[in-house]
C-alpha positions in Angstrom: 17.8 18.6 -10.4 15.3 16.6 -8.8 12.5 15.1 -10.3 9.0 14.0 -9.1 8.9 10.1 -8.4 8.3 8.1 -11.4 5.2 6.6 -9.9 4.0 10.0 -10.0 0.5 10.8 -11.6 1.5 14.1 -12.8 4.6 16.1 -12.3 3.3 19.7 -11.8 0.6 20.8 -9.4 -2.3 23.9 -10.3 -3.9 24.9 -7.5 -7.2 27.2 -6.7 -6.2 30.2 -4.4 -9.5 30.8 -2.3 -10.6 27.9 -0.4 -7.9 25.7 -1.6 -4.3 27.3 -0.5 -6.4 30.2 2.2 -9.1 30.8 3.5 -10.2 34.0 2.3 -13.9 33.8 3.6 -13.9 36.7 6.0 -12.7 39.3 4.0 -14.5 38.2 1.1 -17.8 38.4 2.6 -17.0 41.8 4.5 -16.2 42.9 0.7 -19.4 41.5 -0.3 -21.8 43.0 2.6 -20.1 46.4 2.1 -20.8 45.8 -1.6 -24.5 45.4 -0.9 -24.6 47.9 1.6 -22.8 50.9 -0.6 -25.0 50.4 -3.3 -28.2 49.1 -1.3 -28.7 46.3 -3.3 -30.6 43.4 -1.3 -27.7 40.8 -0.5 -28.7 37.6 -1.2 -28.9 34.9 2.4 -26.1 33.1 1.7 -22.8 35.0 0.4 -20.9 31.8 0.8 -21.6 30.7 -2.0 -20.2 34.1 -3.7 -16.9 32.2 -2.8 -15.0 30.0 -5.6 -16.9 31.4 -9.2 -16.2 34.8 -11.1 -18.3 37.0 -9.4 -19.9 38.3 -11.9 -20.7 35.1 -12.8 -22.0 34.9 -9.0 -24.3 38.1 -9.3 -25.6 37.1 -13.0 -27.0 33.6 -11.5 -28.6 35.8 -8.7 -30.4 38.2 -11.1 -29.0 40.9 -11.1 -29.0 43.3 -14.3 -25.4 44.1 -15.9 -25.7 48.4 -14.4 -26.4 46.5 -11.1 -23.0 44.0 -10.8 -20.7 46.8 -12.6 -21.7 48.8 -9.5 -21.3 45.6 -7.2 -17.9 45.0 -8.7 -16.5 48.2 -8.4 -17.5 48.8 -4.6 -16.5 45.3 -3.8 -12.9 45.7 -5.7 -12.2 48.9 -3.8 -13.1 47.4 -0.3 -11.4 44.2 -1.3 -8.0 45.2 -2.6 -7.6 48.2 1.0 -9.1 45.7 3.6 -10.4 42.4 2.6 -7.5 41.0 0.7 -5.9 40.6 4.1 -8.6 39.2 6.2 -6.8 36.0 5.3 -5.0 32.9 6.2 -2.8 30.2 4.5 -4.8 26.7 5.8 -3.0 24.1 8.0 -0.7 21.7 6.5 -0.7 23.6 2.9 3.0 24.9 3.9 4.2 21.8 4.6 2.4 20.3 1.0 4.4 23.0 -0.5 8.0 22.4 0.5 7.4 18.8 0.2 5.7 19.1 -3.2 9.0 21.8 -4.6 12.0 19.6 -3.0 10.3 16.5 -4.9 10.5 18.2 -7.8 7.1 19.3 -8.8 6.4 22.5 -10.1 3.6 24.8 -8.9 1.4 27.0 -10.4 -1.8 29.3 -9.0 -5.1 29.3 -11.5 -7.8 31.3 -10.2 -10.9 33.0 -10.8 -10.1 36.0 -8.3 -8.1 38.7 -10.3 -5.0 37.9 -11.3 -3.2 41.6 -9.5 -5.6 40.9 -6.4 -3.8 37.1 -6.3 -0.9 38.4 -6.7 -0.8 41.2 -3.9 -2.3 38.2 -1.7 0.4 35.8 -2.6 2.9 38.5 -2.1 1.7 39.3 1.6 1.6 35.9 2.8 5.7 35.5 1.3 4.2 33.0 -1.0 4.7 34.7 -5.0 8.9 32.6 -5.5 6.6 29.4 -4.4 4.4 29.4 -8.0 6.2 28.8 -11.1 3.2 30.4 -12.6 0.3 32.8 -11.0 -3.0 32.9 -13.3 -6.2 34.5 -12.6 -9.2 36.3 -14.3 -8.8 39.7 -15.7 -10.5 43.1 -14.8 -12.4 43.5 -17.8 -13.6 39.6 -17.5 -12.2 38.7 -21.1 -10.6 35.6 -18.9 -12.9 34.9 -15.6 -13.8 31.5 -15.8 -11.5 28.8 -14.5 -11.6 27.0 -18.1 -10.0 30.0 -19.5 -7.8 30.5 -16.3 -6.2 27.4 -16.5 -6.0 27.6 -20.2 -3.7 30.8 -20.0 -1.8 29.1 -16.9 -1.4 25.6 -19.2 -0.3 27.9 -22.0 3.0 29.2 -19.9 3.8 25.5 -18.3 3.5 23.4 -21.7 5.1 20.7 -21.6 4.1 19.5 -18.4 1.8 16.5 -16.6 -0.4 18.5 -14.8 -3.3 18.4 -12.0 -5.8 20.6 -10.7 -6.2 20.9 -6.7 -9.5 23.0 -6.1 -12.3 22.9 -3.7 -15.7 23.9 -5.7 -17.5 22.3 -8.8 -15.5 24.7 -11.5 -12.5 23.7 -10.6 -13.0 20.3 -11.6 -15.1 21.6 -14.7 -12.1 23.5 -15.8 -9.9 20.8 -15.4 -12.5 18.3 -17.1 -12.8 20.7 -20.2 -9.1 20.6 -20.3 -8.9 16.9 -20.0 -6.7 16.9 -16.8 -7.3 14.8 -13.2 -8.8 16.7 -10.5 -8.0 16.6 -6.6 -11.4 18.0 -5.0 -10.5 19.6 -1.0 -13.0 19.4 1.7 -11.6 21.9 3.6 -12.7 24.5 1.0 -16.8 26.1 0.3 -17.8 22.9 -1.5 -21.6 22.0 -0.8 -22.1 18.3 -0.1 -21.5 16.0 -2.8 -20.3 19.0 -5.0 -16.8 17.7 -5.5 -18.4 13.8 -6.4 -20.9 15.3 -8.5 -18.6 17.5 -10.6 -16.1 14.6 -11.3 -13.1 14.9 -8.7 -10.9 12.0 -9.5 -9.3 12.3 -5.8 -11.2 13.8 -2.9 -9.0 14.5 0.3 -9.7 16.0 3.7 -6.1 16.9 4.8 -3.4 18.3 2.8 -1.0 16.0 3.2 -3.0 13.3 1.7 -2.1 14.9 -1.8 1.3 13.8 -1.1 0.3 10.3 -1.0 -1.7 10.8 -4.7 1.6 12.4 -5.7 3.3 9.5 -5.0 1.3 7.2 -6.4 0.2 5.5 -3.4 -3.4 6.2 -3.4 
C-alpha cells in the first residue's frame, strides 16, 4: 500500500466543502435571497459573508430572534436541497490535488459546517463521495454545527491519524486550533483580507497544487 512521503507533515487531509473543494456561492445566495424574500425578512447587504459558518450561527450574529432563523432555515433548506445544491462547481486544480494526494497515500476526509445529507447529495453529484474516507458535517437539529464539533466527530472516525485542516474562512482554522492540528488557509475561498493570517493559518496558498508542495515537505 502506498504511504505518504516520510517528509510528510501529516498523512491525512480534512478539507472544508464550500469555498475550499467548490464553489457553492451562487446557489447559496439564491437560497439565501429566496430565504429572505419567502419570509420577508430584510436581507442583510452582504450575504457573502452567510458563506463558511453554521448559519444559524450566521443569522444569530445578524440579530435575528430564534422564531425568525427557524423560519429562515426551513425556507432556505427547501430551496437549497431542490435547486441551490447544484448551482455549483468543483474549483480548478482541486481534482488534480485529489488524485495526487489518494495515489501518495493520504487519506481524505470532508468536515463541514453545511449539513452533513446536503454534503453528501453534493459530493454524490459531482462523482466525488468514494474520494473521502470520511464525510462530516453539522446536523439538522444543530446539536453538531460548528466546525470544532465537525471536525471532532470526523477526528473521531479517522483516529489514529496525522491530520490537517484545508479551509478557507477564520473557523476553519479555529476548529483546527481548538483541536490542536495545523491549518492550510485557501485564498480562493470567502475569506476577508487578513482573515486567514489573523485566525492562525499555519500555511496560506493561492493555488491548489501548492498544498502538494506542504505535503511534501518542501514548503
Amino acid at each position: 500500500m502506498t504511504t505518504p512521503p516520510s517528509t510528510a507533515p501529516f498523512d491525512t487531509v480534512i478539507f472544508d466543502l464550500d469555498g475550499t473543494v467548490s464553489d457553492s456561492a451562487p446557489g447559496i445566495l439564491a437560497s439565501l435571497d429566496h430565504a429572505f424574500k419567502e419570509t420577508r425578512l430584510t436581507a442583510p447587504d452582504n450575504l457573502v459573508r452567510f458563506i463558511g459558518p453554521p448559519l444559524q450561527t450566521a443569522f444569530l450574529a445578524e440579530g435575528f430572534n430564534l422564531d425568525e432563523i427557524a423560519a429562515l432555515l426551513a425556507a432556505y433548506r427547501a430551496h437549497y436541497w431542490e435547486i441551490g445544491a447544484f448551482a455549483n462547481y468543483v474549483y480548478p486544480g482541486i481534482e488534480h490535488l485529489l488524485n495526487t494526494l489518494a495515489s501518495d497515500g493520504f487519506r481524505l476526509a470532508i468536515a463541514t459546517s453545511k449539513p452533513e445529507l446536503t454534503a453528501r447529495r453534493i459530493l454524490e453529484y459531482f462523482g466525488y463521495t468514494e474520494r473521502f474516507e470520511i464525510i462530516g458535517g453539522a446536523t439538522f437539529d444543530m446539536s453538531r454545527a460548528t466546525k470544532t464539533l465537525v471536525l471532532g466527530y470526523v477526528l473521531d472516525q479517522l483516529t489514529p491519524c496525522r491530520p490537517v485542516m484545508i479551509g478557507d474562512r477564520y473557523h476553519d482554522v479555529e476548529g483546527a486550533i481548538d483541536h490542536g492540528l495545523p491549518c492550510v488557509g485557501v485564498r480562493w475561498g470567502y475569506s476577508a483580507d487578513d482573515e486567514l493570517e489573523q485566525a492562525g493559518a499555519k500555511w496560506i496558498v493561492a493555488e491548489p497544487a501548492e498544498i502538494l508542495d506542504i505535503a511534501h515537505g518542501v514548503r
